[in-house]
N, C-alpha and C positions, 0 to 999 in steps of 0.2 A: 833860718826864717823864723821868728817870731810872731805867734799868736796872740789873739785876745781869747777869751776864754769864748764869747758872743762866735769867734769866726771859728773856734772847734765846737762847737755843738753844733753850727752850721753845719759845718763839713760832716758830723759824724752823722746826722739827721739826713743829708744829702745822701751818704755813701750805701748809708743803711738802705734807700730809695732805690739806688742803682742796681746794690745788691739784690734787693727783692725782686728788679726787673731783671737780674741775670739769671734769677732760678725759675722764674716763670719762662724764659723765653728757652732755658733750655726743655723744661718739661713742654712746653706745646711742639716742640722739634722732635723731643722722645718719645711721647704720648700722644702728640697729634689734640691734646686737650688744654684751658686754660683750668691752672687752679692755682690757690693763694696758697703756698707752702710756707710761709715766716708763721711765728708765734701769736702776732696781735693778726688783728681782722684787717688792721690800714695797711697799705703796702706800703711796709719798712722794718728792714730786717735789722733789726741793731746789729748783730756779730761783726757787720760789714763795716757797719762805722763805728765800730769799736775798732775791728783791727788796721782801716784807714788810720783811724788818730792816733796810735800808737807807732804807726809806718811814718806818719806825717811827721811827727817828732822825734824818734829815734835813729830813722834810715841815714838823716842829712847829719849825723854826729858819727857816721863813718863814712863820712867824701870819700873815693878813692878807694877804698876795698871793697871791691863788686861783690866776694864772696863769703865775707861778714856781712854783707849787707843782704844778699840771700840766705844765710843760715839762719838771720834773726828774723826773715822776713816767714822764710819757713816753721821756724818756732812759735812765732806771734802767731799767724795764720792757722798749725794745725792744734794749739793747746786751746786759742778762743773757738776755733768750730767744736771741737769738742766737751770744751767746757757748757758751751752755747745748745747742742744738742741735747750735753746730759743733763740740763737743768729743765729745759724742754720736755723730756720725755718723765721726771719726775715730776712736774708740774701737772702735764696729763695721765699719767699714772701707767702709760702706754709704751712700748716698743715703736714707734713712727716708722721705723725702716726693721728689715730681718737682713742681717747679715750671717753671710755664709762662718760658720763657726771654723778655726783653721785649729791646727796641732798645735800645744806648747812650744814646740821648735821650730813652726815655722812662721814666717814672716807674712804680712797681708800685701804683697805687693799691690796690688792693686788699686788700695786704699792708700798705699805710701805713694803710687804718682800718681793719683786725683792731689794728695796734701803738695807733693811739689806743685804740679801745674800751677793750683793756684796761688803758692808762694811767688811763680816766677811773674802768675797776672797780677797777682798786688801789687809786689815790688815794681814794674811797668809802668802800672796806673798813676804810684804814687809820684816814681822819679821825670813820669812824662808828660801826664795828663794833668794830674793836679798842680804844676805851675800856671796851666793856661784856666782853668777853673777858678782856683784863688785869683787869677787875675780879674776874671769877672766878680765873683764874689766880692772884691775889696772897689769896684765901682759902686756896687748897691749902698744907699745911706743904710750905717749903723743901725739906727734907730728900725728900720723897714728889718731887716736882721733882727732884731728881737724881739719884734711883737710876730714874725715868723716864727722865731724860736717858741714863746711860747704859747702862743696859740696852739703847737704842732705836738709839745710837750704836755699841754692839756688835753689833748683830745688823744693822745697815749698813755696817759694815767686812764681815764674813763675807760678807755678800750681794753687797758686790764684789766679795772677791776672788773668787767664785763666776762671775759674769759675766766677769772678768779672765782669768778662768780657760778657759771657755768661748771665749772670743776669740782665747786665745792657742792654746789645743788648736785650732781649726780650720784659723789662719792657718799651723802648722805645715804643716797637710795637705795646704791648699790650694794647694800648686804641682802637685798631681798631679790635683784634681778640683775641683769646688763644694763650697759648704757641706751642699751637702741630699747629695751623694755620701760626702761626709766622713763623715758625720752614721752612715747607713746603715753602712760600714765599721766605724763603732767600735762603733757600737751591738754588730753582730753577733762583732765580734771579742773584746768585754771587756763580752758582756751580762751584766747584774748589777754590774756591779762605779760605785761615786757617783759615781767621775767620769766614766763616759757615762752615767749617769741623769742626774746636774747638767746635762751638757752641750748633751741633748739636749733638757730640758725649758727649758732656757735658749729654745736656736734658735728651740723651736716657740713659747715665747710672744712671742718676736720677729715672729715670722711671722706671726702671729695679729695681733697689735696696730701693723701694720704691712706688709699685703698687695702695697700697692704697692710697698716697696721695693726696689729695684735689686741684683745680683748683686753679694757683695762683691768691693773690684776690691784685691788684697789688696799689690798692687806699685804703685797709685796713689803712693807719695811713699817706693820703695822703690828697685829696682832696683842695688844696689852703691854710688850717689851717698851724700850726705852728707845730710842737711837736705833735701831735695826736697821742694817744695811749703811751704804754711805749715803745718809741725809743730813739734812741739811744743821741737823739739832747736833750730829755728832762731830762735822766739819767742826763748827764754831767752837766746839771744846778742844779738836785737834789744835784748830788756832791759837785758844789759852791756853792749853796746856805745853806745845811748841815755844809759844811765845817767851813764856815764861822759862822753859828750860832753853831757850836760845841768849835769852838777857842773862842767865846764870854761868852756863857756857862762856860766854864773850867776858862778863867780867872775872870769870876765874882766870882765863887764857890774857888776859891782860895782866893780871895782878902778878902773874908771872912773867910774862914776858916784858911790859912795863916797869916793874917792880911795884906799884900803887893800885888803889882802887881807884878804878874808873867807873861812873854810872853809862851803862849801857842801852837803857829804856830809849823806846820810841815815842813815849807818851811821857805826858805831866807827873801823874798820880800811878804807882805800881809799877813793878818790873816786867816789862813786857816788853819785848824787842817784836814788831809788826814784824821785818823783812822775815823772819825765820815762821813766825805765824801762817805770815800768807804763803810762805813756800813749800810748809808742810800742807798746806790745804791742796796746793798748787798740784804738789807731786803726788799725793792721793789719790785727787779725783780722775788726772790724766793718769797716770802708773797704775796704780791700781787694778786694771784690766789686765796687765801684765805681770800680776802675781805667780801664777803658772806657767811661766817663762823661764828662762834659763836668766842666769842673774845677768850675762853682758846686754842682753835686750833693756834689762832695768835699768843699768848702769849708764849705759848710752843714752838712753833716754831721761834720765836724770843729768848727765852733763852738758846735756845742751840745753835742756827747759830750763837748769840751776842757772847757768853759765847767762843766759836771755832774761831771767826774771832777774838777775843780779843789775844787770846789765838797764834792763827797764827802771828799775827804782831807782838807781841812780840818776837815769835821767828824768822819772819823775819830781823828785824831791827837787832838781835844780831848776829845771822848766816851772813849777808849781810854787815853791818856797824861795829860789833864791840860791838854797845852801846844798852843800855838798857835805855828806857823811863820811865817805871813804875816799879815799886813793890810791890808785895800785898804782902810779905813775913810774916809783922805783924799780916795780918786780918786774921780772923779765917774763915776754909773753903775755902783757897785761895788753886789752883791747880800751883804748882812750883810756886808759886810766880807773875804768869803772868796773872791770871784772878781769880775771886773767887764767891762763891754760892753771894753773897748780889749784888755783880755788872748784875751776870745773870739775877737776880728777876730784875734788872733796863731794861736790853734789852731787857725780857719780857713786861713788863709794857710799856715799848718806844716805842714797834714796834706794839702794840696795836693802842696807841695814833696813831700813826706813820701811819699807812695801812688802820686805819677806820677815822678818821680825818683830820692829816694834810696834808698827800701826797693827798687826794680829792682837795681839797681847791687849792694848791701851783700848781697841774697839771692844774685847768682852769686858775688860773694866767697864767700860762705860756703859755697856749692854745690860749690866748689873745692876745699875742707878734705880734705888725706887720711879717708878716713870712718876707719881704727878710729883714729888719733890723736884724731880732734877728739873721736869719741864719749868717747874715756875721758878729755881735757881737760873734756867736757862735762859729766860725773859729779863729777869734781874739784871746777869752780867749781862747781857748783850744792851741794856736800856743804858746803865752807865760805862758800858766801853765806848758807847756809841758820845754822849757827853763827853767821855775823855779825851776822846779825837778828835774830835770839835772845838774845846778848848785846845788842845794843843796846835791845833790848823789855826787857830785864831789869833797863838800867844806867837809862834811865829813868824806868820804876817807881820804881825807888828813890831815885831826883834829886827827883823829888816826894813820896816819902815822908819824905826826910829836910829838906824844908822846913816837914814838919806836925811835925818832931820827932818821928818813929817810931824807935824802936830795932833795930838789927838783931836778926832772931831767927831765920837760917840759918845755915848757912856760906856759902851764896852770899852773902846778904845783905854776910857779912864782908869778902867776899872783893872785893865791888865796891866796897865803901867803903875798902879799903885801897888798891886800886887804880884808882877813876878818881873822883876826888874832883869837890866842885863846881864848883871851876874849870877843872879837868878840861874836864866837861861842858860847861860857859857857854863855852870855849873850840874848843869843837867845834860847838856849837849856838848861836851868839849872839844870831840873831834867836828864839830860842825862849821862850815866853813862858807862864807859868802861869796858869790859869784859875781 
């Protein structure tokens, strides 16, 4: 089934709705009370349609195997809640839930079938309900569809920065007091005035939808240091500095086993391979908890998030671009062609290496960093990796429109065709391949 881009943001705006209606209705069952548990104030939980459109797209490229198609549903399902929590709970600076602390050796069952269950209700939703959904979706005019979108998509940007806002006005405060002291002082000092009514109505539905959570602890990963702790300043260097040693990697193991150099880059300008980027971010932020494990806990869990994130980006790149970067179609025990059992046993084995050795080592590097240099080297690259992926999403596009014989009809459009031509591209990309 093919999408327009207008009927996935639908869908994931939609799913994200359903989801926030499934966590309210269970809390009024459990607690006998209403309260808004999602991130923004509106009711809508992105995790929910994030990992709908990633279901919606990936489940129907394995017809036929019920039980790849739950392991990936499982995979998608417990790395986005958790990715979706912890970025949640750094944002508010807080614990939102207390979880029972278990032994290095032992397992959280508990938590492992909450993640099936709702692996096995996505995968449901996505293979039963969402045929009859898109069915009504695809009556509504297009047009009525994306002044929905973005109407829904503006009043979600305002609604962060509202909560952003909220966050940052207290953590300003919070070296002299708590949140609820904070709170009290501005109220009384600038009563009336939207930004202590926003701010306060913020906290209290916090507090409300979230009773147990813990005092924010607002120097947790602060203190004058650079990066402390896994935030967000330190990911992003894991991603360059991964990235970079995944493009070196790949073109050494080529040049050998090919006999030739091959360019390996994900991007236009620099050696920077994304998939190995984002995978190391990937298996950080999810592994990472599982440092003080026995290394098969690690292992296992790197082969199947490896094995799933492999497996996604392949289908993103083709669903979004057109082209395909890899092929396992030869290897034996390849899954459609896009990842296969010998490569999983690698991102087992890597995310070992990876969570008990080199992520320790490469985090006090970076802990090291004069903090305001690095911060504002950190602003740098991220300003122009963010351009470079943009041009290269752009030059792309266009690499495959101009093999259907489309015409330009921007300036951009001109301006990529005069300057990065198709062998340009095929030169850059060689294994990349048109669907």
């Amino acid at each position: 089934m093919e999408y327009t881009y207008t009927e996935l943001i639908t869908c994931l705006l939609l799913y994200g709705f359903l989801g926030w209606l499934l966590e309210v209705v269970v809390v009024v069952v459990k607690d006998r009370v209403f309260s808004n548990r999602g991130f923004f104030d509106l009711p809508i939980c992105p995790k929910y349609g994030i990992m709908a459109v990633l279901l919606m797209v990936s489940l129907p490229t394995l017809a036929g195997h019920i039980i790849l198609q739950y392991i990936l549903a499982l995979v998608v399902v417990s790395v986005t809640d958790s990715l979706a929590d912890d970025l949640t709970r750094r944002t508010w600076r807080r614990k939102l839930t207390r979880r029972k602390q278990s032994a290095p050796s032992s397992v959280d069952w508990r938590r492992l079938l909450l993640f099936m269950a709702k692996a096995l209700a996505a995968m449901l939703v996505v293979l039963l309900l969402h045929p009859f959904l898109y069915t009504f979706l695809s009556l509504l005019p297009v047009r009525l569809l994306r002044i929905v979108d973005v109407v829904i998509l503006g009043i979600l940007a305002a609604d962060l920065a509202g909560v952003l806002y909220a966050v940052s006005k207290s953590r300003d405060e919070a070296a002299l007091a708590h949140a609820e002291e904070v709170q009290q002082r501005e109220q009384s000092a600038v009563q009336g005035k939207l930004g202590a009514v926003l701010c306060n109505a913020i906290w209290k539905r916090l507090a409300r939808a979230y009773p147990e959570a813990e005092e924010p602890h607002w120097q947790e990963e602060g203190g004058g240091a650079f990066a402390r702790g896994v935030c967000l300043d330190k990911l992003f260097w894991v991603f360059i500095l991964c990235a970079f040693l995944g493009d070196l990697i790949e073109t050494v193991f080529c040049r050998f086993s090919a006999g030739y150099w091959m360019s390996r880059s994900s991007v236009l300008y620099g050696a920077f391979s994304v998939v190995w980027g984002f995978g190391a971010v990937v298996l950080t932020m999810v592994l990472h908890p599982l440092a003080d494990r026995e290394d098969r806990y690690v292992f296992l869990g790197g082969a199947f998030i490896g094995g799933a994130y492999e497996y996604l980006c392949s289908v993103f790149t083709e669903y979004v671009f057109g082209t395909v970067f890899w092929d396992y179609s030869d290897m034996p025990f390849n899954i459609g062609g896009r990842t296969n059992l010998l490569f999983c046993i690698f991102w087992g084995l890597l995310a070992v290496v990876w969570i008990k050795n080199l992520y320790p080592v490469l985090s006090g590097w970076i802990e090291r960093l004069p903090a305001l240099y690095a911060k504002v080297a950190t602003w740098a690259v991220v300003v122009l990796m963010i351009a470079d992926a943009l041009l290269t999403g752009a030059v792309m596009v266009r690499y495959v429109e101009r093999t259907a014989d489309l015409p330009a009809e921007s300036v951009l459009e001109t301006f990529i065709d005069d300057n990065y031509s198709d062998e340009f591209v095929e030169e850059r990309w060689p294994n990349m391949k048109l669907t």
